[in-house]
N, C-alpha and C positions, 0 to 999 in steps of 0.2 A: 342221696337216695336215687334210686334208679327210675326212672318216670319213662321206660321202653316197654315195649307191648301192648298199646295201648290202637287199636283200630279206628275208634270213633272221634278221635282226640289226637291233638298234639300237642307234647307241652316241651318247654324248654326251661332254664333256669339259670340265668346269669346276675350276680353280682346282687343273689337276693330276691329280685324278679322272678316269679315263677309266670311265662306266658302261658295260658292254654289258650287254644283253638279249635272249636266246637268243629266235626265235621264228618257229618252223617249225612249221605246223599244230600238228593236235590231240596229239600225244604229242612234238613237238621231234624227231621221228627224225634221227638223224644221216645225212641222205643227201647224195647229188653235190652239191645246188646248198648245202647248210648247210656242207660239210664245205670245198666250195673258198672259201665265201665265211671262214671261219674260217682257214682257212693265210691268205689275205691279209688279213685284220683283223689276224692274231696277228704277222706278220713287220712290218705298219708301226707297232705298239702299240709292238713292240719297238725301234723306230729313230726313233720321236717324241719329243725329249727336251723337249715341254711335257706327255708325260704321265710322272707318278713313282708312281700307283698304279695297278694295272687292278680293277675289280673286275667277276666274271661272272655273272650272275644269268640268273632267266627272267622273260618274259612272261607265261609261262602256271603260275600257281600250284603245278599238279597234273604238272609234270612239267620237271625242269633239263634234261637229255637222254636218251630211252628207251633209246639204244643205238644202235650202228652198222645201218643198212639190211642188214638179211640177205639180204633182193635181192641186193644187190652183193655180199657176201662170194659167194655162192655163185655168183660169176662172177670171182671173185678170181683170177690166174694161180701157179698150183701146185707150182713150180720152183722149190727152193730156194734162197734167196741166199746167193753166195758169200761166207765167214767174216768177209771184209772191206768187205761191200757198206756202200754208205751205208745213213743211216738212212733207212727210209723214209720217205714224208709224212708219215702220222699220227705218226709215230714223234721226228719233226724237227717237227715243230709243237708235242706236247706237253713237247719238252724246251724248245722256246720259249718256255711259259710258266712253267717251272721256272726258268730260266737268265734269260732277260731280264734289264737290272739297274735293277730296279725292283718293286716288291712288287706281287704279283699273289694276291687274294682271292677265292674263289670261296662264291656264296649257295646254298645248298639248301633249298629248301621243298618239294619233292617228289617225285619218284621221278627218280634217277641212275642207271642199268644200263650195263654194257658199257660201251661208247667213252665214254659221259658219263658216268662214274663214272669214266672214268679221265683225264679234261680236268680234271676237278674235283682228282682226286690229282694231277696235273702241279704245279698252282695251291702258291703256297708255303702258303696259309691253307685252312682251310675253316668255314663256320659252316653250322650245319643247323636248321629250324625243328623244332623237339621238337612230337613229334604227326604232321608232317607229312611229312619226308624221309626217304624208302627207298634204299639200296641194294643195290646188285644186280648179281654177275658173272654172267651169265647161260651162259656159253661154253660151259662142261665137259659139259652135259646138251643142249648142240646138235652136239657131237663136233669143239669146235674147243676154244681157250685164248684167256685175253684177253692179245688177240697187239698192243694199244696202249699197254702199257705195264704194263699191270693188276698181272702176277705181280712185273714189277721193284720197283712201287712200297708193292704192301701187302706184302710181304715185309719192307722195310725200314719201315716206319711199325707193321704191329700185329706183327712176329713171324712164327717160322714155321708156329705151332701156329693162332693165328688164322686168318693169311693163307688158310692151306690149307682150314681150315673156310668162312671165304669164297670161297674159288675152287673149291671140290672140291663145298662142298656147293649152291653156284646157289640160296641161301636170298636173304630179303629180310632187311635187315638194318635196324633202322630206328634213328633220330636217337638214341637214348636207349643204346642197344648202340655204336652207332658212336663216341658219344662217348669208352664207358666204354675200348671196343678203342683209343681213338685214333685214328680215322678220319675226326674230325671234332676242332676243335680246341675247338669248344663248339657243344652243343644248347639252343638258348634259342624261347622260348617267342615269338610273334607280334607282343608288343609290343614284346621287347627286340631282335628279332634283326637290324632293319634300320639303329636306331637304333647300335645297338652296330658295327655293320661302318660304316657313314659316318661317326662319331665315329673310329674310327680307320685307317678309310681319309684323311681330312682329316689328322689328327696325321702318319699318315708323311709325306705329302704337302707337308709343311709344314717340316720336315725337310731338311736339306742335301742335296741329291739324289746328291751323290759320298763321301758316308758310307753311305745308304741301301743305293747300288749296292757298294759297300764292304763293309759289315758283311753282305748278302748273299751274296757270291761267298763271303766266311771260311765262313761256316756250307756253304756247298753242297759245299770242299771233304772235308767228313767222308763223303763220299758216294763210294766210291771207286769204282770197276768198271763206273760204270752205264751206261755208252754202250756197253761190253762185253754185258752183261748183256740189253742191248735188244735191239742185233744176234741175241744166243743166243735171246731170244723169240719175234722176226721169225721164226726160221729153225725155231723148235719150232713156229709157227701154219702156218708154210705147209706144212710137214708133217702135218698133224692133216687141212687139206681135202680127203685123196684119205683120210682114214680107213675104216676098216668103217663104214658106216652114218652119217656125218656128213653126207650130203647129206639122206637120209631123216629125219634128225633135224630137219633144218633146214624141210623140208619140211613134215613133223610139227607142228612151230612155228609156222607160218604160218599154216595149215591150223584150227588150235589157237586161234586168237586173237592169236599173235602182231601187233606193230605196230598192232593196231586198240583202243584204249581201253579195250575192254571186257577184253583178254586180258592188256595191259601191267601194268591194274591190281591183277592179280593173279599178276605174272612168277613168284615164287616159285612158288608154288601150279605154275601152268603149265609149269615145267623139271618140277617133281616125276611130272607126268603123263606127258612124252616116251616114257619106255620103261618107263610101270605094264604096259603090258597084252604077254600072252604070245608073247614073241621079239620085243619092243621094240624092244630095246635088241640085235639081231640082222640087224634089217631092213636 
């Protein structure tokens, strides 16, 4: 399959291996033109059967994906879907890389927030470079939820005493914690960590591809409710954008440093600030 044309993205594909590498300007923003080129990466990764691993990495060191374009949420349509709507895009994209059958790895060496923090939890693996990778729900303190997946997937991966400490508190969470919560399947240091994902991206890949996709599907079905559970997300975020004060927050965030280098790289720090000053968190 031809994997050329692709602006936001690089992918390559040898001996099984499909690499992509995420690279959209200075912070990876997840916006229109990353986000559609990724639904069509992600649907033909999944239907290529000369690929049997995917792995997703960045381009840019200092950032896997900052987060969904807050531009566009805040033109997002506010209607809630009906109990039985499909999934939406984002929502049928990242089960696409959970589901695929075919192991999919995702590489973190730097800051993952929002929507890329939750591409990344889609992914069945994660490895994070210790030192360097942050995560970050950013939502709750812009007056939405991470409405792509976020609360379905750290719920079942750290718990709910965690999860909620990450979703509730819009903290940065880095390589060494994420490990410890399970957020990351391991935190390895700069020499090990590229070495150690291509060593066993190769091994599965190497592998009978209708055991792979096999021994995959067994383990996902301990996962019960979650196509359920997404829908009930979808249907809790589109609720949250007509909130008290979520536009203003969002505003606030932009305003703030949001999306620009200087503000991303201190996203924690940044939610904490939205609603310091008095009737903030009113406006």
């Amino acid at each position: 399959m031809d994997y050329l044309g692709y602006q936001c993205l690089r992918v390559s594909l040898q001996q099984g291996v499909a690499r992509v590498l995420l690279d959209n300007g200075p912070i990876n923003l997840l916006d229109k033109p990353l986000f559609k080129e990724l639904l069509r990466l992600t649907d033909a990764l999944a239907a290529d059967d000369d690929v049997r691993v995917v792995v997703l990495g960045s381009a840019n060191p200092h950032y896997f994906i900052a987060h969904f374009d807050v531009g566009l949420i805040q033109r997002f349509p506010t209607a809630a879907p009906a109990p039985d709507a499909l999934l939406s895009p984002f929502h049928r994209m990242a089960e696409t890389w959970r589901t695929m059958p075919k192991a999919t790895i995702a590489v973190v060496e730097g800051r993952a927030g929002g929507g890329g923090s939750e591409i990344a939890l889609s992914c069945d693996m994660r490895f994070a470079l210790r030192g360097g990778a942050v995560f970050n729900q950013p939502e709750v303190a812009l007056g939405i939820l991470p409405g792509g997946s976020g609360t379905v997937r750290l719920a079942r991966l750290l718990g709910r005493s965690r999860a909620l400490e990450a979703v509730l508190g819009c903290d940065d969470i880095d390589a060494a914690l994420a490990e410890d919560w399970g957020w990351v399947n391991r935190a390895l240091p700069a020499d090990a960590l590229w070495p150690h994902v291509d060593r066993l991206a190769e091994r599965i890949a190497s592998f009978p591809p209708h055991a792979v996709a096999a021994a995959k599907a067994s383990v996902l079905r301990a996962e019960h409710g979650l196509v359920a559970d997404l829908q009930a997300e979808a249907a809790a975020f589109q609720g949250t954008l007509t909130g008290p004060g979520t536009q203003a927050a969002m505003a606030r965030f932009l305003a703030g440093g949001g999306q620009t280098p200087e503000g991303e790289a201190r996203l924690g720090a940044l939610c904490g600030e939205l609603h310091a000053g008095p009737g903030a968190g009113l406006t």
